[in-house]
C-alpha positions, 0 to 999 in steps of 0.5 A: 685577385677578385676582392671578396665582393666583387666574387660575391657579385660573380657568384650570385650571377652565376647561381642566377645563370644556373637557375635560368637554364634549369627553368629552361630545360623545363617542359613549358607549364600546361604542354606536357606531350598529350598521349593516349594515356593523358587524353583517357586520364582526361576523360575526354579527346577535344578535336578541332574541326571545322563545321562550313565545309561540306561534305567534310564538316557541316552542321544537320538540321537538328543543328549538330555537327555532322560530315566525314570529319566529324564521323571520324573524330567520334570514331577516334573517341569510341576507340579512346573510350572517351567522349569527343568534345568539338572546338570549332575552327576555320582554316586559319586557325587549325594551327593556333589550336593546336599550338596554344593546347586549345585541342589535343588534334585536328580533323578538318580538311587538313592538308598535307605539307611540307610548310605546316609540318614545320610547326605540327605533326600530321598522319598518315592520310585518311582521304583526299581531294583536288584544289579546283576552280569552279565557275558559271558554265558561261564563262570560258575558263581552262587555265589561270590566264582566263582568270585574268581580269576577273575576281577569284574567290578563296577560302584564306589559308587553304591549299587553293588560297596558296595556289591561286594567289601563285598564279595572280602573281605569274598572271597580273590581273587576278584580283584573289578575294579572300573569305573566313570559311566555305560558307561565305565564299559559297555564298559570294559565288552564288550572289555574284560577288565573285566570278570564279572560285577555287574550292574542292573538287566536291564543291560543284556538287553543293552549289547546285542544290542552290536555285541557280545551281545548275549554272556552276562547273568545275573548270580546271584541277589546281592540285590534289591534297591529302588529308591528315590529323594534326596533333603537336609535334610533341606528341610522338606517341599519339601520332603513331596510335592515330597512324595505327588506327588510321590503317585499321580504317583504311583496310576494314572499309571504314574510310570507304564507307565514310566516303561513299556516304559523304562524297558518294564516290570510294576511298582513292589509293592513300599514299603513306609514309 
């Protein structure tokens, strides 16, 4: 039989075990589930979005955010009857804001997958566009085995990034390069940095307003990305408001409309699920 100290000891380990488990069923301080409700009791919907990549996020000439994406996050905030406030991100760090509650969603060229949805929630998509390879029309690219022996420019953490690098790795010589955001690779590409890039298939469009524009093609399709708005995967309610509201887009001709305007092409058929 256990001395009466010795069940003092077990007795305040036990009651410290139960106190554990109690904080940890506990919802995490500053994360509770982001519903509509909560970003209306806010008094505002904070977007991420990302303002280098053309025609999706750029900055105007009166130095404001402008671009598909973010014409659809103000159209969020006006459904909400909230005003939008912008956090600024680069592809890399979609996820971190999400995860670390610096944002209640993404809308920044976000592509679906399989890999990210392990850690966030995405819609239904609201657009599209293919991962391409884009080079000067002088040099004879078809497949990722004329990219060897030659520099390839991407933007780190994005759909052509993974795909590229890939194909360095089934074809060795491909030295990939990798850059924070499009204007940089943009600029890598124009100046000579780089010999060929993978970008999106609206790219070729943008490097041609440059002097040397007209020297630049797109070469090959790598793949073709869906885009959706990331929330947290703690948001459940939220998710299936944006999915409505989404589908209230696609069938009053507000996507097409959006994609007339900034890709000058209409809205492709959008897979859902």
């Amino acid at each position: 039989m256990l001395n009466r100290p010795r069940r003092a000891v077990l007795r305040g380990a036990m009651m410290a075990f139960v106190g554990l488990a109690a904080l940890a069923a506990l919802p995490a301080a500053g994360f509770a589930e982001t519903t509509t409700d909560s970003i209306i009791s806010n008094g505002k919907v904070v977007i991420a979005v990302d303002t280098t990549t053309p025609p999706y996020g750029m900055i105007d000439d009166q130095m404001q955010p402008t671009g598909f994406d973010i014409e659809l996050a103000q159209l969020i905030g006006k459904a909400l009857g909230v005003p939008v406030e912008f956090v600024t991100v680069t592809s890399p760090g979609r996820i971190p804001a999400l995860l670390t509650n610096r944002a209640d969603l993404v809308v920044s060229i976000f592509s679906i997958t399989a890999e990210r949805a392990l850690q966030v929630a995405f819609t239904i998509p609201y657009a599209s566009q293919s991962s391409v390879v884009l080079a000067p029309k002088s040099v004879n690219i078809k497949s990722a085995k004329d990219l060897v022996g030659l520099k390839v420019g991407v933007t780190r953490g994005t759909g052509e990034d993974g795909l590229l690098t890939a194909a360095a790795k089934d074809n060795p010589g491909i030295e990939i390069l990798r850059f924070d955001d499009y204007a940089s690779i943009s600029q890598a590409m124009l100046s000579g940095q780089i010999d060929a890039m993978g970008g999106g298939d609206y790219g070729d469009i943008y490097l041609k307003k440059s002097a040397k524009g007209d020297d630049f093609e797109l070469k090959y399709v790598l793949k073709t990305f869906y885009f959706g708005i990331g929330v947290r995967k703690d948001s459940p309610q939220l998710l299936q408001w944006l999915n409505t509201f989404i589908f209230t887009l696609r069938q009053d001709g507000t996507l097409d409309r959006l994609s007339q305007k900034y890709r000058k092409t209409p809205l492709p058929t959008l897979p859902t699920f």
